[in-house]
C-alpha positions as CSV (number, residue, x, y, z in Angstrom):
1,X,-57.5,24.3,-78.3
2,X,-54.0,25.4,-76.9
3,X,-51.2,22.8,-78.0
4,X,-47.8,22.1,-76.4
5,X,-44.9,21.5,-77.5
6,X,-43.1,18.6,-74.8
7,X,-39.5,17.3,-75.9
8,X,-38.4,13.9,-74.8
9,X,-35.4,11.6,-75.2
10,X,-35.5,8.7,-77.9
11,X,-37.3,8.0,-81.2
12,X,-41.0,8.2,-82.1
13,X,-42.6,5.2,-80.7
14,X,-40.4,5.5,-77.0
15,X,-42.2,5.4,-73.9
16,X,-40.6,9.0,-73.8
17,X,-43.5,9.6,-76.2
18,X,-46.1,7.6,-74.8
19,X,-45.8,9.7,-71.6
20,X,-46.5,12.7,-73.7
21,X,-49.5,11.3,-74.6
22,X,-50.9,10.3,-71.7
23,X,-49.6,13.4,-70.0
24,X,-51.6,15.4,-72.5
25,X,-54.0,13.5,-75.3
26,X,-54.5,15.8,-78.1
27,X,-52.5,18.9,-76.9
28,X,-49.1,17.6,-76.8
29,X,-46.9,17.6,-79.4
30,X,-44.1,15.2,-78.8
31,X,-40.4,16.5,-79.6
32,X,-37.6,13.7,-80.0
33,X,-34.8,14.6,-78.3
34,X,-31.0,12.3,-78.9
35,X,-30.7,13.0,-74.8
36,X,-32.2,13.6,-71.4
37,X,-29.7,16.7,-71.6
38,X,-31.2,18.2,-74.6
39,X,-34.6,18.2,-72.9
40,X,-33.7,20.1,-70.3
41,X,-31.5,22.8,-72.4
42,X,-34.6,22.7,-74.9
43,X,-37.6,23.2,-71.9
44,X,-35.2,26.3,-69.7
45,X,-34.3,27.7,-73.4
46,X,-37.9,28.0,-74.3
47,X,-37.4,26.0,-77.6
48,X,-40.5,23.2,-76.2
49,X,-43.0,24.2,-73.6
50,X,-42.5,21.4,-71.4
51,X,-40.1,18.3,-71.4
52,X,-40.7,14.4,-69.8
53,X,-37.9,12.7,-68.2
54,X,-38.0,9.3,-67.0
55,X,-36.9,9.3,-63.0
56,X,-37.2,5.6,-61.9
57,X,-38.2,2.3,-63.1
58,X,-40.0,-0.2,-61.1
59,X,-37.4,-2.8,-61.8
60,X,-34.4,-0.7,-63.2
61,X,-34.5,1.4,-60.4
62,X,-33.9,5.6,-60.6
63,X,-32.0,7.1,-63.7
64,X,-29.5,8.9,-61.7
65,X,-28.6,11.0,-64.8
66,X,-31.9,13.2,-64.3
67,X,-31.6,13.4,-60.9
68,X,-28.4,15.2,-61.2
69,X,-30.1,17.3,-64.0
70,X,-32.6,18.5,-61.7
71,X,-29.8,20.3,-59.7
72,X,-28.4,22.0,-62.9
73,X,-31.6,23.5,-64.4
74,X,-33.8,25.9,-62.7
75,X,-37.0,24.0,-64.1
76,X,-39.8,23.0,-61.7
77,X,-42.0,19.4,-61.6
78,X,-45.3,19.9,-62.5
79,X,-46.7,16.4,-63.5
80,X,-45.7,12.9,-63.0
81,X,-47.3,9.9,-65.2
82,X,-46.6,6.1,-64.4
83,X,-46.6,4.5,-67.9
84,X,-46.5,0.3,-67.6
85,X,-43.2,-0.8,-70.0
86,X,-43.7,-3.9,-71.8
87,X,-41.4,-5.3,-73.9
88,X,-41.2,-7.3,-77.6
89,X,-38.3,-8.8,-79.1
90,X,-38.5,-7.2,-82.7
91,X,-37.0,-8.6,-85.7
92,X,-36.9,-8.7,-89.7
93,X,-40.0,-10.3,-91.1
94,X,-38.2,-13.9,-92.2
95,X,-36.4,-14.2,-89.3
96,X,-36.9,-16.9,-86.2
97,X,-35.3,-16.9,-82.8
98,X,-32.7,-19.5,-83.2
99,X,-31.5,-17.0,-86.2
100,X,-31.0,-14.4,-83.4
101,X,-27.4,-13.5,-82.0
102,X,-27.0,-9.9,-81.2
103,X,-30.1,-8.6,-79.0
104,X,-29.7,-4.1,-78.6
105,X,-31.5,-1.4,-77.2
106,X,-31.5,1.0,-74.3
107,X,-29.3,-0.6,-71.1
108,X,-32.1,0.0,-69.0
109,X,-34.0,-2.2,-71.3
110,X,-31.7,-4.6,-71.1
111,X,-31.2,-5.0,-67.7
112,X,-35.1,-5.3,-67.5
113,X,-35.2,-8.7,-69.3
114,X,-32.1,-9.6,-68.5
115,X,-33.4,-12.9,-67.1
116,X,-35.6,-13.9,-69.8
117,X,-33.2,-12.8,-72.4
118,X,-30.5,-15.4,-70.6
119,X,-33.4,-18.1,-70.9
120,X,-34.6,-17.5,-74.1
121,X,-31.4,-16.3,-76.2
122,X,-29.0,-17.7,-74.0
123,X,-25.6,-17.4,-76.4
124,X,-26.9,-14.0,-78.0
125,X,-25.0,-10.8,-77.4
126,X,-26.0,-7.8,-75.8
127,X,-25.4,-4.4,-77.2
128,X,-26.4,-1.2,-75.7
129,X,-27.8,1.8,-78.2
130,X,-29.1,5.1,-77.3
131,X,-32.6,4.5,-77.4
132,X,-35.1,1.4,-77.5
133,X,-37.4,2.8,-80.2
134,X,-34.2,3.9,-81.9
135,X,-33.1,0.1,-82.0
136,X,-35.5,-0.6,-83.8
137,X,-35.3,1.9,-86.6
138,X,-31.3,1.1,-86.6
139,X,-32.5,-2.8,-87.0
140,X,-34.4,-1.5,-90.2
141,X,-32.3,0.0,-92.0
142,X,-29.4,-2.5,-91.6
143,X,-31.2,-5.1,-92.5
144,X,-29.6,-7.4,-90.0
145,X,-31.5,-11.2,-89.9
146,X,-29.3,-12.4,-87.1
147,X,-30.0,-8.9,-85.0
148,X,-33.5,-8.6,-82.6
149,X,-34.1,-5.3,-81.3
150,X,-35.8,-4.5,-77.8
151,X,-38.7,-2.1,-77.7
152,X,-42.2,-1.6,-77.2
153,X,-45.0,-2.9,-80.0
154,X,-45.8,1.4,-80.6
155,X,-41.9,1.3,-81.9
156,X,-42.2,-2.2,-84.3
157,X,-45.8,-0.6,-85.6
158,X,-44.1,2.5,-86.7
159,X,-41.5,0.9,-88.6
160,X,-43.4,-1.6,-89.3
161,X,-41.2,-4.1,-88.2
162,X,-42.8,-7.9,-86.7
163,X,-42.7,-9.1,-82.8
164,X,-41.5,-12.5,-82.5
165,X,-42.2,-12.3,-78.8
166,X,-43.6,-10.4,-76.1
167,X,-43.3,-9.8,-72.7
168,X,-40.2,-9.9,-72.1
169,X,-39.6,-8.0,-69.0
170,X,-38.5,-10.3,-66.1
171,X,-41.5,-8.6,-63.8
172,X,-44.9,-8.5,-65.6
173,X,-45.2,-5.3,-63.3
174,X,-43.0,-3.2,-65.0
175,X,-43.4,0.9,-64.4
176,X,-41.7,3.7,-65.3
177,X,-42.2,6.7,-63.5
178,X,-42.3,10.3,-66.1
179,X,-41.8,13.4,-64.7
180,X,-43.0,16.3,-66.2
181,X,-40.8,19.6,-66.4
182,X,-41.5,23.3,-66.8
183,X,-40.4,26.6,-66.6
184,X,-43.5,28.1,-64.6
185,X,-44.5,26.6,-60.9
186,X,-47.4,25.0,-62.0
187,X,-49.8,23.5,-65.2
188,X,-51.6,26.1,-67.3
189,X,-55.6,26.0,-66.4
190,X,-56.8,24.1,-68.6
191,X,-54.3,21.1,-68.2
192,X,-54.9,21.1,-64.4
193,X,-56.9,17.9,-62.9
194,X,-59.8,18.3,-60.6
195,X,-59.7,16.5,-57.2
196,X,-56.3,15.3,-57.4
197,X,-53.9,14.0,-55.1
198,X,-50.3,16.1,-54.8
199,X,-47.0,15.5,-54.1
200,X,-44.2,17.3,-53.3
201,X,-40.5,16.8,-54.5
202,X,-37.5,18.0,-52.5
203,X,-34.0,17.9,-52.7
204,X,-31.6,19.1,-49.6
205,X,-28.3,18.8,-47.9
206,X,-27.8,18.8,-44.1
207,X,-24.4,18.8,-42.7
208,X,-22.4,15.8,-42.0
209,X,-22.7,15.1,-38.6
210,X,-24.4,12.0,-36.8
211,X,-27.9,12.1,-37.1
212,X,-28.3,15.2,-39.0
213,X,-30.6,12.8,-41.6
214,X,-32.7,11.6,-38.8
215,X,-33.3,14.8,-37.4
216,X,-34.1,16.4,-40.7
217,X,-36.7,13.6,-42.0
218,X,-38.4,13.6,-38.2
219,X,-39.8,16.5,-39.9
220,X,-42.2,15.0,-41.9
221,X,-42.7,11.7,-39.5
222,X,-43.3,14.5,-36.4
223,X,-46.8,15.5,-38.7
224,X,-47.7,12.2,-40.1
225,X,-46.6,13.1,-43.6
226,X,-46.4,10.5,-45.7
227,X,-42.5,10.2,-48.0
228,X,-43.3,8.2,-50.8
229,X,-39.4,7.9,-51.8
230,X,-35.9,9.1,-50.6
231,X,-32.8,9.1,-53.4
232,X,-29.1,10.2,-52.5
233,X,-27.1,11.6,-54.8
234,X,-23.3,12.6,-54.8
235,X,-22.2,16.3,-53.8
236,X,-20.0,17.0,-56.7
237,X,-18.2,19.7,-54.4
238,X,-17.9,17.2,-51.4
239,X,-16.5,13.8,-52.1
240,X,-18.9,11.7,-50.0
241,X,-21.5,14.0,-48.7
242,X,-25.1,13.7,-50.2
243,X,-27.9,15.4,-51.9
244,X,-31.2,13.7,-50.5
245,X,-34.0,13.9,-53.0
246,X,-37.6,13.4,-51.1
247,X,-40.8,13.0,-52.2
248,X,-43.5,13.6,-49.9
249,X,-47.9,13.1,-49.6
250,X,-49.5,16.6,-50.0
251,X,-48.5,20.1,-51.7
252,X,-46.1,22.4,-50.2
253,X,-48.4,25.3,-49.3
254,X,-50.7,23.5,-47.5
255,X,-49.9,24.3,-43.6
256,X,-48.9,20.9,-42.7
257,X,-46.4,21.0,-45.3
258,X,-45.3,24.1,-45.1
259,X,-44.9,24.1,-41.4
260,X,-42.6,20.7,-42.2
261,X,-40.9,22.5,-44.6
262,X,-40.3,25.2,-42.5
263,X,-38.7,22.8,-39.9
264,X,-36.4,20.8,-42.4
265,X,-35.2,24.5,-43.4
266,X,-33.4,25.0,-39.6
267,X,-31.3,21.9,-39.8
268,X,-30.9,21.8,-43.8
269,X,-27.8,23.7,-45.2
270,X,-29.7,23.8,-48.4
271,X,-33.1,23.2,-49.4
272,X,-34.9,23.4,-52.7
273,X,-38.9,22.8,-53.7
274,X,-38.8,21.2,-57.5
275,X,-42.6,21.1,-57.1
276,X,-46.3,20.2,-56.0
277,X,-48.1,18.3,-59.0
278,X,-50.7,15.8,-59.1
279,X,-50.0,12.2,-57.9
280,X,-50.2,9.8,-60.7
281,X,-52.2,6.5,-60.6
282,X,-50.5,3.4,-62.2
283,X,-52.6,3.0,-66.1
């Protein structure tokens, strides 16, 4: 059985990893990675066969960072996975919560319990590290009693380090959304699903006239495609004009789409397909 290696950013025991696994079981072979950048360098260098990013969370909305990376790496999406993120408060074994006064980890997972974390550890200090499972392996080896970390209960079993609460994300319906990133257009056989749903991601400019947007998404409303999600993003060459990222119901050779596509091309002044993979269902 073929296995793969797939970088992602953070520490053994980050959903980064968890995404592998659920993106491939057995055949994946997670690669840590200190930043979304080095996946991206390490999937279009051929140095891992495939990376995950995250591209939005539920509550935390899109990472912006891997949006923009998208644009600087010639790598096609060929997967998505929608991993559910629940949070645990992780300490050292002897401590107790009214010990606690710095709280760390990622921002993102910060600012997705930041309302709990102002009702249960009002007073304690927030302090933002490079990765969530990586909190956790920094709480370790400091040795810190009046220090929590914030990760998910794969991280504390690893380093086998106790929850002393769980939860802790202000929505209990709490996703992030996983892309998967190549170098080819599309999975290798064996990794392909049966009777799936696709999707299609876009990005595109149009020119910066009134209604050019409108005209440009009527599109995909003028054949009853569905977009499941629209994202600007600066133009780095043209202070405040856009790059629109789309995501749209179906695959981009199907004649539908293609006809859409072919549409959004006349009134685009650039287009670009990042890929047709298969829709993910929420675990």
């Amino acid at each position: 059985m073929t296995s793969y290696s797939v970088a992602y950013q953070g520490e053994p025991g980050a959903w980064g990893e968890q995404a592998v696994f659920d993106l491939f079981a057995q055949r994946g072979v997670p690669a840590p990675r200190q930043t979304f950048d080095a996946v991206f360098d390490d999937v279009a260098s051929a140095a891992c066969d495939f990376g995950v990013v995250p591209l939005e969370n539920s509550l935390g909305g899109a990472i912006h960072r891997n949006y923009d990376l998208l644009m600087r790496h010639s790598l096609h999406v060929v997967g998505e996975v929608i991993v559910p993120i629940h949070w645990c408060l992780i300490t050292q074994p002897s401590a107790k919560l009214e010990d606690i006064r710095v709280v760390m980890s990622h921002w993102q997972a910060l600012a997705q319990c930041e309302r709990t974390l102002g009702r249960v550890l009002p007073a304690a200090q927030r302090r933002e590290v490079y990765d969530t499972a990586g909190s956790v392996k920094m709480l370790k080896e400091s040795g810190a009693q009046d220090t929590a970390a914030l990760a998910g209960r794969r991280a504390a079993q690893l380093y086998a380090m106790p929850v002393l609460m769980e939860g802790l994300e202000d929505e209990q319906t709490n996703f992030t959304r996983f892309a998967l990133l190549s170098r080819q257009t599309a999975l290798p056989a064996g990794l392909q699903r049966d009777g799936a749903e696709y999707k299609t991601s876009i990005v595109f400019t149009v020119k910066h006239i009134p209604g050019s947007l409108f005209r440009a998404l009527a599109a995909f409303s003028l054949r009853d495609i569905d977009l499941a999600k629209i994202e600007s993003r600066p133009l780095q060459s043209a202070p405040w004009e856009y790059l629109f990222y789309v995501d749209f119901a179906g695959r981009a050779e199907d004649a539908n789409c293609a006809r859409a596509l072919s549409h959004l091309s006349e009134m685009t002044t650039t287009l670009r397909v990042l890929g047709s993979y298969p829709k993910s269902i929420v675990n």
